[in-house]
NULUMNU-375627 format. One line per 8 residues: number of its first residue (from 0); for each residue x, y, z of N, C-alpha, C. Coordinates in steps of 0.05 Angstrom, whole numbers. Each point is the difference from the previous one (the first is absolute). Layout:
// residues N
NUM> X:Y:Z:X:Y:Z:X:Y:Z ~ ...
// end
This chain:
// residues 326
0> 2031:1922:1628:-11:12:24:13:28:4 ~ -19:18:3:14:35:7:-2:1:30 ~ 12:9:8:-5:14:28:-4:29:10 ~ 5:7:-21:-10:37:10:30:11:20 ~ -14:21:9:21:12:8:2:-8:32 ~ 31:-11:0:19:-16:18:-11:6:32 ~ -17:-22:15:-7:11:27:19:-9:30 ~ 6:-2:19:13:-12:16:-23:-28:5
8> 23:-21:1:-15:-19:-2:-11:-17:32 ~ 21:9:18:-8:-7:27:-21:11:7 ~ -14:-24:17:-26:8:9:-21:7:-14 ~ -3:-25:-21:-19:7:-9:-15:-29:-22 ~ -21:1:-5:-3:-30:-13:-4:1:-35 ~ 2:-15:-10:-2:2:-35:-18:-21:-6 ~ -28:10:-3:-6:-23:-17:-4:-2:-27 ~ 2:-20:-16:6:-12:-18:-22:-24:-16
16> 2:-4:-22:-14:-19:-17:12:-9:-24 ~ 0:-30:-3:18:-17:-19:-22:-6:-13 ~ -3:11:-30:-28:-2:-13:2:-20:-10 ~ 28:-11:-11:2:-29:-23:-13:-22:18 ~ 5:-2:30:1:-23:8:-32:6:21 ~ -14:19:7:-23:9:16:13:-2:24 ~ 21:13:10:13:0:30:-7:26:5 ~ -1:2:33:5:36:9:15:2:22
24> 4:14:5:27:2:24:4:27:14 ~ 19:-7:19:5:31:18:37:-2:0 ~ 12:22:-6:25:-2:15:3:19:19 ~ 10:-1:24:3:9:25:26:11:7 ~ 7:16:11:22:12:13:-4:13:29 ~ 4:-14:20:1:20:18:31:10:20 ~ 0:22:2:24:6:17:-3:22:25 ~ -9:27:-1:-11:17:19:-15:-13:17
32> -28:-15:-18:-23:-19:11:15:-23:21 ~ 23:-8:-5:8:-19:17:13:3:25 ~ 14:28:-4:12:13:25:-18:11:13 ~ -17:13:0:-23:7:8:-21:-24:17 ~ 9:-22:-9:-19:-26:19:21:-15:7 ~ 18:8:4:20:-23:12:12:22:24 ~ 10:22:-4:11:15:18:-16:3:32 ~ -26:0:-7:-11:-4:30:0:-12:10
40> 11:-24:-2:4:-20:16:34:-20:5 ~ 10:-7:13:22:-8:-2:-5:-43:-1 ~ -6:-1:-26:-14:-30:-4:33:-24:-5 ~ 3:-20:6:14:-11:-8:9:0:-27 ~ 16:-13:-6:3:2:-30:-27:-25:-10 ~ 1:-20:2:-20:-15:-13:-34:16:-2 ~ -4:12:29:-31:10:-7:16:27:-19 ~ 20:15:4:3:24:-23:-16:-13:-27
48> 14:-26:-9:-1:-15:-28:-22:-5:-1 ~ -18:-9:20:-39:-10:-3:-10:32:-11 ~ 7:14:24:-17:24:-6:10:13:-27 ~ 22:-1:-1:7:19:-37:-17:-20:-20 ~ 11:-24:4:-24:-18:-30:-26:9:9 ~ -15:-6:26:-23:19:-1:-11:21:-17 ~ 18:15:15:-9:38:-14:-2:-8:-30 ~ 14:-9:-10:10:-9:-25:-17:-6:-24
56> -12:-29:18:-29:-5:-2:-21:18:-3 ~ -1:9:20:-27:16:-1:6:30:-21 ~ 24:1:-5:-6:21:-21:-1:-7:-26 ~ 9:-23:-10:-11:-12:-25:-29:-16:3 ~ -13:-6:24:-28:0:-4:-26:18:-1 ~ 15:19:19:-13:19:7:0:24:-23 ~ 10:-9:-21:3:27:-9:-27:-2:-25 ~ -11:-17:1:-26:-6:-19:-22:4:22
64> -6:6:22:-19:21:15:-4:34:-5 ~ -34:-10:-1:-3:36:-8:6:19:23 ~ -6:27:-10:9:28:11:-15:-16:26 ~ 13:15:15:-12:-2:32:-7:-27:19 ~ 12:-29:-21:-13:-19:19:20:-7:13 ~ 4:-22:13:21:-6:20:2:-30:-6 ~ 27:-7:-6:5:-26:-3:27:-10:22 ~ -9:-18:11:14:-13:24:13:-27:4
72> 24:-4:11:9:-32:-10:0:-13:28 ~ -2:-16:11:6:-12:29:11:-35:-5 ~ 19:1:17:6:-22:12:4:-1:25 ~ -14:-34:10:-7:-2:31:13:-24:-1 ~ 14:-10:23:19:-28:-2:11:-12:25 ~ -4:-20:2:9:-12:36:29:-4:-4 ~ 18:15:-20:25:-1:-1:12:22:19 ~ 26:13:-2:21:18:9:-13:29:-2
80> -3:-2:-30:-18:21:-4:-26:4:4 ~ -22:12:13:-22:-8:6:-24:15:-21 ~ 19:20:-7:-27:22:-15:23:15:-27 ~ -18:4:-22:18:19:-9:-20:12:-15 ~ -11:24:7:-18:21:-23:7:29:-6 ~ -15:-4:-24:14:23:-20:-28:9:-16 ~ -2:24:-8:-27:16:-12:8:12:-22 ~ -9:3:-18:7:19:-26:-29:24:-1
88> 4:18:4:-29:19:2:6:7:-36 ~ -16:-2:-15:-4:10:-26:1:31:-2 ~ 7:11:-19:7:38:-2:-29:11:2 ~ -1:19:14:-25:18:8:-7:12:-28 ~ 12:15:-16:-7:1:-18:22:-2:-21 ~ -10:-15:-36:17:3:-13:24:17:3 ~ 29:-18:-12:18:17:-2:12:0:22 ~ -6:-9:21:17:1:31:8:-23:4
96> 16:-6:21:11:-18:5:-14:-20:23 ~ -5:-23:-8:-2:-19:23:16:-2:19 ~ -14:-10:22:22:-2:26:1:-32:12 ~ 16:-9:12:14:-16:15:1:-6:25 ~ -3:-21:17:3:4:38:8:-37:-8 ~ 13:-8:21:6:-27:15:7:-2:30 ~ 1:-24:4:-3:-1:27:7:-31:13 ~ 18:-8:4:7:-26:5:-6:-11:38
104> -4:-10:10:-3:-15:32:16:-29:3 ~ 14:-3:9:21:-20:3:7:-14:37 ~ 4:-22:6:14:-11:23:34:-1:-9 ~ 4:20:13:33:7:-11:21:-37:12 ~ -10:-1:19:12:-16:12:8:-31:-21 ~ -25:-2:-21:-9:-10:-18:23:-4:-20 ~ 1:25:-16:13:3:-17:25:-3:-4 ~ 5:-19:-23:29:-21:-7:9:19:-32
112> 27:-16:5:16:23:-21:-7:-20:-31 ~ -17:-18:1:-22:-12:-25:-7:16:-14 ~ -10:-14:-22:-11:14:-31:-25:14:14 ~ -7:29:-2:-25:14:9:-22:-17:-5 ~ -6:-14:-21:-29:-18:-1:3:-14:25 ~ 21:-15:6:-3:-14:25:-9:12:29 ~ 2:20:0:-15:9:28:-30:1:-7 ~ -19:-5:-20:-18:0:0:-2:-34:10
120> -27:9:17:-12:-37:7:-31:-6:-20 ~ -15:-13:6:-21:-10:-3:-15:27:-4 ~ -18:8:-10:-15:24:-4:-6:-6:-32 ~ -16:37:1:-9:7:-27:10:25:-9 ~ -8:-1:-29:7:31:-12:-25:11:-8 ~ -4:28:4:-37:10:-4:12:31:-19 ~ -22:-3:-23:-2:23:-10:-33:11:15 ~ 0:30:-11:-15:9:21:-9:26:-15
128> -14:0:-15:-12:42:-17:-27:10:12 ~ 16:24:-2:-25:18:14:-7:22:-9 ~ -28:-4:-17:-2:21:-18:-16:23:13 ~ -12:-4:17:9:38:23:-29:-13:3 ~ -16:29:14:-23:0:22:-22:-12:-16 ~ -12:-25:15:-23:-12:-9:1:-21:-27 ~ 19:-9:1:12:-18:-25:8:-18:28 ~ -8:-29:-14:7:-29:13:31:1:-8
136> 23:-6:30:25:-2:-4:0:-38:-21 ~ 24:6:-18:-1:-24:-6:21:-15:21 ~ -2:-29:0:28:-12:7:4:-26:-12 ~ 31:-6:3:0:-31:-20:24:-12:19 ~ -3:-24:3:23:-9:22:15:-32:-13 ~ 24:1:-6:2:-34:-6:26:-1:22 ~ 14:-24:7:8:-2:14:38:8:4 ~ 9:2:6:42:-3:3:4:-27:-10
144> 10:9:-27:12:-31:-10:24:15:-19 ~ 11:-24:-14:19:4:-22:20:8:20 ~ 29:24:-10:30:0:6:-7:35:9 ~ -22:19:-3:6:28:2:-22:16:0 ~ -6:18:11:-29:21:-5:-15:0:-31 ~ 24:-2:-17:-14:9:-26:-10:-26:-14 ~ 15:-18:7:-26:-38:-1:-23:5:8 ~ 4:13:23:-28:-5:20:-14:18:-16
152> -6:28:-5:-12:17:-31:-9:-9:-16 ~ 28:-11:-14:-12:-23:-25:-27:-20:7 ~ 4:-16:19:-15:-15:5:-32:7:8 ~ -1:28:14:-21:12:3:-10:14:-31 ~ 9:-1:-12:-12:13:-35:4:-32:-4 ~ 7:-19:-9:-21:-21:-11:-17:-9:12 ~ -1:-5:27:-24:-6:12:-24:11:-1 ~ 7:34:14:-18:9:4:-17:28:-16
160> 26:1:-29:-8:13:-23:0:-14:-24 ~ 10:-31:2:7:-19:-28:15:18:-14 ~ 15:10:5:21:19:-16:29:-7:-1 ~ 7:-15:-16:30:-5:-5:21:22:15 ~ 12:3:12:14:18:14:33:-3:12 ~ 14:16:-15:34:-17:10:8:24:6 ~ 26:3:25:6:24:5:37:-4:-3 ~ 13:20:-3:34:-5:-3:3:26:23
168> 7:-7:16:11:24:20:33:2:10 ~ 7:22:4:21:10:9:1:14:28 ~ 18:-3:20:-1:22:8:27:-1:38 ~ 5:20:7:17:1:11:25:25:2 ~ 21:0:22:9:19:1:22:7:-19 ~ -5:22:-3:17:17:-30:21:20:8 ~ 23:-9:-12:31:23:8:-11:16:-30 ~ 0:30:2:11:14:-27:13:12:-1
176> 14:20:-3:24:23:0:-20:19:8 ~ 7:25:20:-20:20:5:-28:1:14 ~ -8:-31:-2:-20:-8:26:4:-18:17 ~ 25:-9:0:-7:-18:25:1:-28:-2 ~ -13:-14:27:-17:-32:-1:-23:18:8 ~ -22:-14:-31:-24:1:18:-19:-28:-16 ~ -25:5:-2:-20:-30:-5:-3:9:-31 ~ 6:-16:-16:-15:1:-24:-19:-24:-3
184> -15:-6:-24:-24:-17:-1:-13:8:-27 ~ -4:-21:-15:-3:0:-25:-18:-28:-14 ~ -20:6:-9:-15:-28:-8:-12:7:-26 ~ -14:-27:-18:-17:-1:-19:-22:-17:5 ~ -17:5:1:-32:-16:-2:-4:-9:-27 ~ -14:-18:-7:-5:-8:-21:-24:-16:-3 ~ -26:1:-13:-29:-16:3:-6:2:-29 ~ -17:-19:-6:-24:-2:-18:-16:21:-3
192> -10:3:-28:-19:21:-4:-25:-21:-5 ~ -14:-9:14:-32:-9:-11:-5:1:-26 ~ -7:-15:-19:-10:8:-25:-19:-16:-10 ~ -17:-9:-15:-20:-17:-13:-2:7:-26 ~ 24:6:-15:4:1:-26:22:-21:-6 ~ -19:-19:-24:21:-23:3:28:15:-21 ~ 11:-25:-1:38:1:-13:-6:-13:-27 ~ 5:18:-19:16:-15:-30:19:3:-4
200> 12:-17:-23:31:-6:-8:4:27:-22 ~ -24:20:-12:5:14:-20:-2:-15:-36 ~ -4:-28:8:-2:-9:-29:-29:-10:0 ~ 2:0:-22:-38:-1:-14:3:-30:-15 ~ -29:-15:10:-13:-23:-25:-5:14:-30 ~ -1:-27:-16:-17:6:-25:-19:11:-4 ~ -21:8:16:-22:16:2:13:28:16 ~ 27:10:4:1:22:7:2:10:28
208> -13:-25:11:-4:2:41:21:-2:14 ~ 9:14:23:22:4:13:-2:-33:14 ~ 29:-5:0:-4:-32:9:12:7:35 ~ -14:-13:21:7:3:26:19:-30:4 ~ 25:0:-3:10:-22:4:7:-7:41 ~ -4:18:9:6:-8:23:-23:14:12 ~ -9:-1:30:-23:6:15:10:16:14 ~ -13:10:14:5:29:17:20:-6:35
216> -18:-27:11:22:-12:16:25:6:-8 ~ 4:-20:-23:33:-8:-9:18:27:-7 ~ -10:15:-9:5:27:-10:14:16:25 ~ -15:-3:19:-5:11:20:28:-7:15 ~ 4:-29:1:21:-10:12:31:0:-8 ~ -9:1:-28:27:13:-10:7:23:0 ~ -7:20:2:6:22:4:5:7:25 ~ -15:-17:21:6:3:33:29:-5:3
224> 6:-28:-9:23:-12:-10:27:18:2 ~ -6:8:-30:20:19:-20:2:19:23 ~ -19:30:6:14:17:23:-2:-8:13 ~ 0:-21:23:13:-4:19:32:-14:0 ~ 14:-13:-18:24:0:-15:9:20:1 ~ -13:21:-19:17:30:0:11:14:23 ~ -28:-1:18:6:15:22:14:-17:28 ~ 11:-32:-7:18:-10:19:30:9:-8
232> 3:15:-25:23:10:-4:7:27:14 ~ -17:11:20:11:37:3:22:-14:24 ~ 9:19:5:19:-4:26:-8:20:23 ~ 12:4:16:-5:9:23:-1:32:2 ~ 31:12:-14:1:23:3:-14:16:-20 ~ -12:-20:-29:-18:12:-9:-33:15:9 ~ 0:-18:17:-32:0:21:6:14:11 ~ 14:10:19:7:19:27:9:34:-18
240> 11:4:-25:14:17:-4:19:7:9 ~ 13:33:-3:-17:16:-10:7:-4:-38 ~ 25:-6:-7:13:3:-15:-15:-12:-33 ~ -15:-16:17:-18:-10:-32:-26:16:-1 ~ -8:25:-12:-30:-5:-1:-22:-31:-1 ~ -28:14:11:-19:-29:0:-7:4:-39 ~ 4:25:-2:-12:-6:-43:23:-14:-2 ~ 18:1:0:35:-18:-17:-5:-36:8
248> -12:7:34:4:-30:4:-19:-12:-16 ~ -34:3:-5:-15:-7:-7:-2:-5:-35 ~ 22:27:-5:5:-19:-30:23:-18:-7 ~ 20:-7:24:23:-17:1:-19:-28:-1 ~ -12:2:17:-16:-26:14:-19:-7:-24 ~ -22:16:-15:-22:-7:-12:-2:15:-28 ~ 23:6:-13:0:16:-19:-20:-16:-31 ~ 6:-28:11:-24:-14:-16:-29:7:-2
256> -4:4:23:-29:-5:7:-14:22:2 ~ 10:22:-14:-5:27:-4:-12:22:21 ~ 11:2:24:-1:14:22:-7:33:-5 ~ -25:1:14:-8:27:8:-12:13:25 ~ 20:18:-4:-3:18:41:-32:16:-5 ~ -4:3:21:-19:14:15:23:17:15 ~ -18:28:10:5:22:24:8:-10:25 ~ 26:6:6:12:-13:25:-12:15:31
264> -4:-18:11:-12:2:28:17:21:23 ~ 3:18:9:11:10:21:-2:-11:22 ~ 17:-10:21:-4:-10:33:17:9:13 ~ -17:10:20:25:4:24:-14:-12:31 ~ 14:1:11:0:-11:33:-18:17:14 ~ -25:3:12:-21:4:4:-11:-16:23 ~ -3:23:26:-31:-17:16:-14:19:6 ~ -26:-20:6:-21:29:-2:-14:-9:29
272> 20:-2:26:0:10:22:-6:29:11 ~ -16:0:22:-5:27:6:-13:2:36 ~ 7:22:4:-14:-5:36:-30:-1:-8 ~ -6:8:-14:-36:7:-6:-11:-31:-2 ~ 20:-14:-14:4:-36:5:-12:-12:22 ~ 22:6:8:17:-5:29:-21:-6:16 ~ -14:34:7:-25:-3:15:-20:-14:-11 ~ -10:-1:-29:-24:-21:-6:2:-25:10
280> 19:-8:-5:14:-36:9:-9:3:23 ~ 8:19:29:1:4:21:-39:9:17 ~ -13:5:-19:-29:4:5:-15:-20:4 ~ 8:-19:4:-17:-26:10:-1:-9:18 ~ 25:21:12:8:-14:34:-13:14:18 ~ -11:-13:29:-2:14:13:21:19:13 ~ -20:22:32:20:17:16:22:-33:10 ~ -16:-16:8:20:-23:19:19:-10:-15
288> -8:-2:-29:20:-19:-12:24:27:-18 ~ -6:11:0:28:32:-2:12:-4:20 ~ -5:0:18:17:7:27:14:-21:5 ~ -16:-32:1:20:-18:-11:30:11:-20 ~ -11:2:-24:28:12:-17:15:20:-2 ~ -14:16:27:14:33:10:41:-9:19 ~ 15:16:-9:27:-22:4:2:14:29 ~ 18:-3:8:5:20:36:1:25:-2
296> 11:8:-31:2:36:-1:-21:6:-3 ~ -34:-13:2:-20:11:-11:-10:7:-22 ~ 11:-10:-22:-10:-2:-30:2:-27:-5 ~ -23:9:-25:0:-19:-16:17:-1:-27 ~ 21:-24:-6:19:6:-32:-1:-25:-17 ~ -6:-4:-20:9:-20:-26:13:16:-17 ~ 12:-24:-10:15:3:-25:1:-16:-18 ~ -1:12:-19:-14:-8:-33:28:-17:-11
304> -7:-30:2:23:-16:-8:16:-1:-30 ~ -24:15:-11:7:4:-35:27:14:-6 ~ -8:31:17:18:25:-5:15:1:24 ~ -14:-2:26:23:7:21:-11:32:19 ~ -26:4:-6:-5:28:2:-16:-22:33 ~ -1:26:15:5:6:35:-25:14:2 ~ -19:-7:10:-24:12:16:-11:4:28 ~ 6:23:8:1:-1:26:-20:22:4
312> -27:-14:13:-30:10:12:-2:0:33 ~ -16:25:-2:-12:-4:23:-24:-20:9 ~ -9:-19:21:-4:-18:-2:-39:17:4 ~ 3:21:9:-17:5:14:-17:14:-29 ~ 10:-3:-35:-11:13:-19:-8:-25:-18 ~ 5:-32:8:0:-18:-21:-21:-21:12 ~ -16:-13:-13:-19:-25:8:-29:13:1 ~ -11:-8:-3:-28:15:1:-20:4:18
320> 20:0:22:-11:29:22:11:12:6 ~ 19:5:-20:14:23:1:-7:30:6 ~ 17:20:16:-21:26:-2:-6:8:-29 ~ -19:13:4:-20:11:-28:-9:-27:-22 ~ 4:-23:12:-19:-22:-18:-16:5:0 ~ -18:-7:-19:-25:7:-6:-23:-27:4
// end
């Protein structure tokens, strides 16, 4: 495996393909991306830990969406935690970087110094793509089960893609020399490639014919098998970085199975909040029902739970009788 010339590896995703065995994969790094969705908010430590595997998530799924669509993760739950969503917007145009937003909602009162899965209750996990104006949004929903967010993933790719799907994640706060404590977060995806080309052993009958001693199932399963073995060997600080590149880990891990990168993904922390928003959301209301949400100083203000950004209107310019509506 070459890697070309040496890039910074935070914040950004690698995908990858294990040709011996028909696997494909993503490795993930986020660190900017994580301070950037965690700093707006002052979350306990356990939702910190939901929302980082989140983001986490959604950037090793999201990073197989084309230019411009929008891929979204949600969890909804009668637990501690009540909501936790996160968006990956795909790069506007080649060569740029994808962006990032999360957003967690919680009953603080709720929340126990427990394994973060445990503040989730009863609920679901929903993927959610949106391939822009006039395209049917897709969605796929299976339910909160297994020990962690990335079960619940898994479980939504066999169900609802029949796609073999295992995830190894990392992630949490990082001492280094020169920066600090801040969030690191580090994962590998790993799936099936579809194929309908059956498996031979390479040896030939008396007539010359490639002999298929095993079927494409069985084939299939051993090799699921084999890298998933490999890849219960990485450890922690390998996944998170910074110190291992994702090319070193991927040939520590799979140097068998003959691993080859693809063009690594750019991400950074991203919302695409705006007052111009603001007011569309706000155009459905009537004069009565503004003034309802007009505060005692006489404006109207939200704030965008993603970023933290402050909008403060006049009440007398928003809802659609507003002056100069049309």
């Amino acid at each position: 495996m070459t890697t070309g010339t040496k890039i910074a590896w935070d914040d950004t995703v690698l995908p990858f393909q294990l040709d011996r065995s028909d696997m494909r994969g993503r490795v993930a790094r986020l660190d900017g991306v994580l301070s950037g969705v965690l700093k707006q908010h002052n979350y306990p430590a356990p939702v910190e830990a939901l929302v980082a595997e989140m983001a986490l998530l959604t950037a090793l799924i999201g990073q197989t969406v084309k230019l411009r669509w929008k891929l979204s993760l949600q969890v909804q739950t009668k637990g501690a935690v009540r909501m936790i969503a996160t968006d990956y917007y795909g790069p506007e145009e080649e060569g740029q970087p994808a962006r990032i937003r999360a957003y967690a909602s919680f009953d603080a009162d709720r929340i126990t110094d427990a394994d973060p899965f445990s503040q989730l209750g009863e609920g679901y996990f929903a993927i959610l793509i949106d391939q822009g104006e006039g395209m049917q949004p897709y969605q796929g929903i299976t339910p909160i089960a297994g020990g962690s967010l990335s079960d619940c993933a898994a479980a939504y790719f066999a169900q609802s893609e029949q796609l073999p799907t295992t995830f190894a994640l990392s992630y949490g706060r990082s001492i280094e020399p020169g920066v600090g404590e801040h969030w690191r977060a580090g994962g590998i995806m790993l799936q099936h490639i579809p194929t309908a080309s059956p498996f031979v052993t390479g040896e030939v009958d008396s007539d010359g014919l490639s002999i298929a001693r095993k079927d494409k199932d069985d084939m299939a399963d051993e090799n699921w098998n084999r890298v998933n073995m490999h890849l219960q060997t990485v450890e922690e600080l390998e996944l998170v970085g910074p110190s291992v590149p994702p090319t070193d880990l991927l040939v520590r891990l799979f140097h068998e199975e003959e691993p080859r990168v693809f063009d690594p993904q750019l991400i950074k922390f991203g919302c695409t909040c705006s007052e111009d928003r603001v007011r569309q959301s706000l155009s459905i209301y009537s004069a009565k029902d503004i003034e309802k949400m007009t505060t005692e100083d006489g404006r109207v203000t939200a704030d965008c739970q993603f970023c933290g950004a402050h909008y403060d209107l006049d009440p007398k310019t928003v809802g659609f009788e507003a002056d100069g509506a049309q």
